[in-house]
SELOBA-117227 format. One record per residue: residue number from 1; x, y negated, z of N, C-alpha, C, CB in turn. Coordinates in nm, 2 decimals. Last residue first. Glycine has a CB too. Layout:
N
 num    nc1    nc2    nc3   cac1   cac2   cac3    cc1    cc2    cc3   cbc1   cbc2   cbc3
 NUM      X      Y      Z      X      Y      Z      X      Y      Z      X      Y      Z
...
***
This chain:
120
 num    nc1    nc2    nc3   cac1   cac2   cac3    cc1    cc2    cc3   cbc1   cbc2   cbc3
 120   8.99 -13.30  11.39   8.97 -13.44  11.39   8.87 -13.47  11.45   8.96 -13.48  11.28
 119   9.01 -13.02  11.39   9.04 -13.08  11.52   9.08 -13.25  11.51   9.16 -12.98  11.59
 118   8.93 -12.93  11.14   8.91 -12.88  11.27   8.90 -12.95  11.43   9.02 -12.81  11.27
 117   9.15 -13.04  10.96   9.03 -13.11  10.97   8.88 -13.09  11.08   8.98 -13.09  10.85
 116   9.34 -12.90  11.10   9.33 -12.99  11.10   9.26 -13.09  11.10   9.37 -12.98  11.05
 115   9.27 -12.62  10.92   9.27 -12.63  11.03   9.27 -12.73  11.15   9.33 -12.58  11.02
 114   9.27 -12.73  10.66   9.11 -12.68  10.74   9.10 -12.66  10.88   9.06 -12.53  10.69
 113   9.54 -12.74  10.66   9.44 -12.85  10.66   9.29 -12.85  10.69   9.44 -12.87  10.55
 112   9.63 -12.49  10.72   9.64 -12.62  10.76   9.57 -12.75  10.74   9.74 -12.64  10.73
 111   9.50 -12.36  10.46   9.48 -12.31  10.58   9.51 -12.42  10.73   9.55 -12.19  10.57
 110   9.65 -12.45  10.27   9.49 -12.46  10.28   9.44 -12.47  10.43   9.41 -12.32  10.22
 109   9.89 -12.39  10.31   9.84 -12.50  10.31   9.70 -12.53  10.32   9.88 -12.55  10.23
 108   9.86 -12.12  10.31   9.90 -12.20  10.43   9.87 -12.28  10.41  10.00 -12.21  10.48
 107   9.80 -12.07  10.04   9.70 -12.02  10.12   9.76 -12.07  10.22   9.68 -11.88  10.11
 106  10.03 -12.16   9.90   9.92 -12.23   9.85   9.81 -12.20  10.00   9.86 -12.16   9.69
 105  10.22 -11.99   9.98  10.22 -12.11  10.03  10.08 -12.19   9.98  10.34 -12.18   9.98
 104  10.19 -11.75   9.86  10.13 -11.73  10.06  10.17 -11.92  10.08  10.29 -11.56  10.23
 103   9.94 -11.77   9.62  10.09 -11.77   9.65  10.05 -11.79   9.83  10.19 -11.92   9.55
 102   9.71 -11.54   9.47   9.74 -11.66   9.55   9.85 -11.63   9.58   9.67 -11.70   9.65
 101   9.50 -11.40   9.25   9.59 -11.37   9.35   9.65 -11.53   9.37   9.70 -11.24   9.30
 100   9.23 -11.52   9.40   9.34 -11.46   9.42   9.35 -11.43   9.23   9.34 -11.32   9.54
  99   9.21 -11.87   9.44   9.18 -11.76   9.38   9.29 -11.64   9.40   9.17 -11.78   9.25
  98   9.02 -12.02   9.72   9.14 -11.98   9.70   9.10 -11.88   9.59   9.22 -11.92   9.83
  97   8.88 -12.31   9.83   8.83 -12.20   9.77   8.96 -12.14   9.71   8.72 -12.23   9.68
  96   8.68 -12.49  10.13   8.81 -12.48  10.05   8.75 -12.34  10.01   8.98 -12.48  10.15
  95   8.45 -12.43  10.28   8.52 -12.58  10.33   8.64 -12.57  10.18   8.62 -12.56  10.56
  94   8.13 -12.31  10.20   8.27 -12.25  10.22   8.37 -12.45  10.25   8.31 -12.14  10.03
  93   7.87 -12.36  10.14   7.93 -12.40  10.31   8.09 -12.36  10.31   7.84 -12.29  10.45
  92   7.75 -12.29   9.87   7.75 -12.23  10.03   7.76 -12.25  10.13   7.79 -12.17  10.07
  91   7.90 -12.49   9.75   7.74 -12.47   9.79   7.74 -12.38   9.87   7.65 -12.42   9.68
  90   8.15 -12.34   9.73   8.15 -12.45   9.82   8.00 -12.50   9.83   8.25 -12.56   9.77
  89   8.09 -12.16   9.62   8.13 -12.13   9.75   8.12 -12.21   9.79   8.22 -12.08   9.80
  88   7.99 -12.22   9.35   7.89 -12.18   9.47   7.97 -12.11   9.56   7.77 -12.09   9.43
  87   8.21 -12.34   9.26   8.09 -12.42   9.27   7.97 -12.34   9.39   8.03 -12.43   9.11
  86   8.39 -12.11   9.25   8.44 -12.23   9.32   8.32 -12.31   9.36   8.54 -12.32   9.24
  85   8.20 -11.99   9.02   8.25 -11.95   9.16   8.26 -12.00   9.27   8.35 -11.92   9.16
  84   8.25 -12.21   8.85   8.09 -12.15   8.89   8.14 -12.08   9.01   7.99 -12.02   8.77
  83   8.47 -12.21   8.74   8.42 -12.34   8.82   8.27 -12.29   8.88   8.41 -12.49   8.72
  82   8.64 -11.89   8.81   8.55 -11.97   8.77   8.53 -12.12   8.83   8.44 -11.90   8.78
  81   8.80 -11.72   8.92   8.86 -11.83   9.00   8.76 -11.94   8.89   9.07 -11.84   8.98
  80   8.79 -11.42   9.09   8.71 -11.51   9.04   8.74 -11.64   9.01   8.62 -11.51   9.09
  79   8.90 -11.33   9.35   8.91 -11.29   9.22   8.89 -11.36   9.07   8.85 -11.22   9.23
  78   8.88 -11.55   9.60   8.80 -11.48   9.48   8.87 -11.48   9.39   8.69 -11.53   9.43
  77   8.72 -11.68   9.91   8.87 -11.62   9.82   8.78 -11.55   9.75   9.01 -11.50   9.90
  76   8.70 -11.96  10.11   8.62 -11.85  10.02   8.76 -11.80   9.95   8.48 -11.91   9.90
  75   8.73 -12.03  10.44   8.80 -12.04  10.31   8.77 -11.94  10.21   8.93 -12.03  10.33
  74   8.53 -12.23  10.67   8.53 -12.14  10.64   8.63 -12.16  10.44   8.37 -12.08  10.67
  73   8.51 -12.36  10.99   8.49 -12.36  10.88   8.56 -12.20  10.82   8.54 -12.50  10.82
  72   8.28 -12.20  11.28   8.42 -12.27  11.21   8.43 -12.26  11.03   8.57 -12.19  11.28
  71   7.91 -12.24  11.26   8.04 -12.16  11.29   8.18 -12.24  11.22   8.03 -12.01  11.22
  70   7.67 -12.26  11.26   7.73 -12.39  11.30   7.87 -12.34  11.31   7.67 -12.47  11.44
  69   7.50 -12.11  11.17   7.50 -12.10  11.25   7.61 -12.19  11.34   7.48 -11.99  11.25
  68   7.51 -12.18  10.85   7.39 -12.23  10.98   7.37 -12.18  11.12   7.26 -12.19  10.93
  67   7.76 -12.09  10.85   7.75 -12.25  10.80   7.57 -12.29  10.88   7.76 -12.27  10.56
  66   7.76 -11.84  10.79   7.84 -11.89  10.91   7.77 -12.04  10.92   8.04 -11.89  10.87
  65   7.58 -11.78  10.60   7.51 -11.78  10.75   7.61 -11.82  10.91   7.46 -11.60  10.77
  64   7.71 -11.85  10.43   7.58 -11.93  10.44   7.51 -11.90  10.61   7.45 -11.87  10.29
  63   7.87 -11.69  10.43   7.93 -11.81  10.43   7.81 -11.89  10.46   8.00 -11.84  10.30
  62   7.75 -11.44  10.40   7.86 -11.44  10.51   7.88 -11.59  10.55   8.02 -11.38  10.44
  61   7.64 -11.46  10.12   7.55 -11.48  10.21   7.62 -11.50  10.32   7.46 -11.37  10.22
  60   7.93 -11.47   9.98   7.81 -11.62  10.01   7.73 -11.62  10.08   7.73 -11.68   9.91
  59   8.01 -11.23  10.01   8.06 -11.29  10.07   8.01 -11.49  10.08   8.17 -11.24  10.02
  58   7.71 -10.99  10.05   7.82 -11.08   9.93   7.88 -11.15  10.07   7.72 -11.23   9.78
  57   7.64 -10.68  10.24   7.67 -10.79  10.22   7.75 -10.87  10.16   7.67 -10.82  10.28
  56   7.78 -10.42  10.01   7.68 -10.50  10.14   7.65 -10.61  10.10   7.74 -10.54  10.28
  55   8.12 -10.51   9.91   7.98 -10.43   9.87   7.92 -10.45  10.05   8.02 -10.21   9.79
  54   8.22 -10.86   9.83   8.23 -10.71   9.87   8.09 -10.66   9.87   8.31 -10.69  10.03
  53   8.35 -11.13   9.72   8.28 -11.05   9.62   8.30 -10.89   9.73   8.38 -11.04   9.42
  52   8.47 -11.37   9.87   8.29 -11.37   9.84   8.24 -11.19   9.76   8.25 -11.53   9.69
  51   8.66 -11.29  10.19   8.64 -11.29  10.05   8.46 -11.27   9.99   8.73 -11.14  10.00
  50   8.70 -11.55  10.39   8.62 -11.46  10.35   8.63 -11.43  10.19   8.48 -11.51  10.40
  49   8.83 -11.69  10.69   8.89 -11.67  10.52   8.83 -11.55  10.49   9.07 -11.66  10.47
  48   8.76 -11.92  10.95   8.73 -11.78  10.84   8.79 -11.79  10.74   8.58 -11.74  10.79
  47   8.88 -12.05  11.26   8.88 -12.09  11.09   8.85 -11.93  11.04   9.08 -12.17  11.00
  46   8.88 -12.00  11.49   8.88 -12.17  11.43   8.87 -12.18  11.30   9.02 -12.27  11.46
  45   8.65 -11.82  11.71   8.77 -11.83  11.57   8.77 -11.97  11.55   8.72 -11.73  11.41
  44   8.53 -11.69  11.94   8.62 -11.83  11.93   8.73 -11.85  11.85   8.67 -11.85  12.05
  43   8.35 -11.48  11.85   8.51 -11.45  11.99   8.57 -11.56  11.96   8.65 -11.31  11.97
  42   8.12 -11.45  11.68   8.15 -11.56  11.85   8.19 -11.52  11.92   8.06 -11.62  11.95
  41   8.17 -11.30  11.46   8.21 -11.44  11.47   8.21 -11.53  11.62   8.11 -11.51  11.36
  40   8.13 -11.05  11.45   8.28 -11.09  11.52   8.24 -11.24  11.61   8.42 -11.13  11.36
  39   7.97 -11.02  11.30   7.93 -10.95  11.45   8.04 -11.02  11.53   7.93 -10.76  11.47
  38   8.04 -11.07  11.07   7.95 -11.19  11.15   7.92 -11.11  11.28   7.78 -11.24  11.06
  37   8.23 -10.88  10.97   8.27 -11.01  11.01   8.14 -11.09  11.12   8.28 -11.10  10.85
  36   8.04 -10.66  10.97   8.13 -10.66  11.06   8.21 -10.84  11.07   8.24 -10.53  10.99
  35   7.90 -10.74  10.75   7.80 -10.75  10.85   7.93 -10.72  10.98   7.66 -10.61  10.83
  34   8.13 -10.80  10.54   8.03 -10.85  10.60   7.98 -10.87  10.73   7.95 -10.80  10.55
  33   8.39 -10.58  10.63   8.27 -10.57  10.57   8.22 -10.74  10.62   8.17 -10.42  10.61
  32   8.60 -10.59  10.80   8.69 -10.53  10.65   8.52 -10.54  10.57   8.79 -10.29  10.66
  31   8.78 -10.82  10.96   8.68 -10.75  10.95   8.67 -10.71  10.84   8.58 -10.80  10.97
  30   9.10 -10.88  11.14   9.06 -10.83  11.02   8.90 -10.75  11.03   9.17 -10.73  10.98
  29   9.22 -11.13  11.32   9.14 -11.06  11.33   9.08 -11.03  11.18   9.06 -11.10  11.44
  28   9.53 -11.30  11.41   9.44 -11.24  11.29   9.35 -11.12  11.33   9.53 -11.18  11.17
  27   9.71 -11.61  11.53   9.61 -11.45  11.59   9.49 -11.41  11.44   9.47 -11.50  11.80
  26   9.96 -11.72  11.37   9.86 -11.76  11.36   9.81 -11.60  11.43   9.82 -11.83  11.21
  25  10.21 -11.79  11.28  10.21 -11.80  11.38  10.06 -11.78  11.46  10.27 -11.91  11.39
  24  10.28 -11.72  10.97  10.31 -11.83  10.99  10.24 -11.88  11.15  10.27 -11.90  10.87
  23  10.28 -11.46  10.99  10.41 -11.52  10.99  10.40 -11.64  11.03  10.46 -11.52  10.87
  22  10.00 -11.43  10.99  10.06 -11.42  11.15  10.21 -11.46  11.14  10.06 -11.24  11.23
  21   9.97 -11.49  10.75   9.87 -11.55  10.85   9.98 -11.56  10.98   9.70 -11.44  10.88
  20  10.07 -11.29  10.61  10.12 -11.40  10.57  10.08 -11.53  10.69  10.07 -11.42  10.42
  19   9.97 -11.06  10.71  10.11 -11.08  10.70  10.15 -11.26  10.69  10.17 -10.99  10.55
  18   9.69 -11.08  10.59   9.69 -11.07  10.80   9.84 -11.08  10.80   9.62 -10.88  10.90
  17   9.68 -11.07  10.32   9.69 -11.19  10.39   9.67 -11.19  10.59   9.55 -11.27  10.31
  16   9.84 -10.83  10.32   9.91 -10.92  10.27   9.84 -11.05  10.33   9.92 -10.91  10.11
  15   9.55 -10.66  10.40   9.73 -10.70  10.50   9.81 -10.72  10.43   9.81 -10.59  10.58
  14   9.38 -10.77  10.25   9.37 -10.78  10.40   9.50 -10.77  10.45   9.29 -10.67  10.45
  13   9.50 -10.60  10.01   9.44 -10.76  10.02   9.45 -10.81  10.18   9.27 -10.78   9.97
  12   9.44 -10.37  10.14   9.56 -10.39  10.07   9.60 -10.54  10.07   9.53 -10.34   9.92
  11   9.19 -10.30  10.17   9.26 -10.32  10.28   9.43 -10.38  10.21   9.25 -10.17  10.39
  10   8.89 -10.50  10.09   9.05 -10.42  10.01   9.15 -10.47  10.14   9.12 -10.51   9.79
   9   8.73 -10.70  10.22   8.73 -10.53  10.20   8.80 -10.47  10.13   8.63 -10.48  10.16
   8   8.76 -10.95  10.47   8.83 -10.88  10.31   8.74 -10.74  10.32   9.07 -10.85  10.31
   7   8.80 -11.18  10.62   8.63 -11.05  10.59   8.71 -11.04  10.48   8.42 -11.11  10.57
   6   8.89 -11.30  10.93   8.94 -11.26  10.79   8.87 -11.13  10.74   9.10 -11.25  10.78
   5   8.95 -11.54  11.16   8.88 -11.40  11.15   8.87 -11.41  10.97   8.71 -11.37  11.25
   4   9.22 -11.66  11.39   9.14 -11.67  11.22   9.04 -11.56  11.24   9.25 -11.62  11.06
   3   9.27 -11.92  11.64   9.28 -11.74  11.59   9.18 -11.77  11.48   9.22 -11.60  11.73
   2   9.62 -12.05  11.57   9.49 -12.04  11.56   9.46 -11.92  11.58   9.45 -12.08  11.45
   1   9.91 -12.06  11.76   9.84 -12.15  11.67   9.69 -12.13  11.67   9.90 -12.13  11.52
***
């Protein structure tokens, strides 16, 4: 299916969603910081799922710099499930916004469709 790259920094978080990713058929690459995600980003990912709130680098700066560097879209996750949150991920460049905690069907579906809109 896809390959994802996925910027969590709770490894706990990270492998419930690198489980749910690969169940559903998908190559998962786990960056557990920021500055580790964007070193990743040009091994030919089709889609990011970044969490916005880690230490370093935020997960909006992550998103702002995927988004000017013309990178695949991208799925903000957050704790946070504010309309201010949601509002500045998707001001960022984020494409879709997941709160956790999240059901693994809500987060496929997202994830299909971003994927989708990918390859329109």
């Amino acid at each position: 299916m896809a390959r994802i790259l996925l910027i969590e920094d709770e490894p706990l978080v990270a492998h419930t969603l690198r489980r749910h990713l690969e169940r559903a058929g998908h190559q998962v690459v786990w960056a557990p910081s920021g500055e580790r995600g964007l070193a990743l980003l040009g091994e030919g990912f089709q889609l990011v799922v970044c969490d916005l709130v880690m230490p370093g680098l935020s997960g909006l700066e992550v998103i702002r710099r995927i988004r000017e560097a013309g990178g695949p879209p991208v799925l903000a996750l957050s704790a946070s499930v504010s309309a201010q949150s949601q509002e500045e991920a998707l001001r960022a460049g984020a494409r879709a916004f997941l709160g956790k905690p999240f059901e693994a069907q809500g987060l496929l579906a997202l994830v299909d469709r971003l994927l989708g809109e990918g390859q329109a």
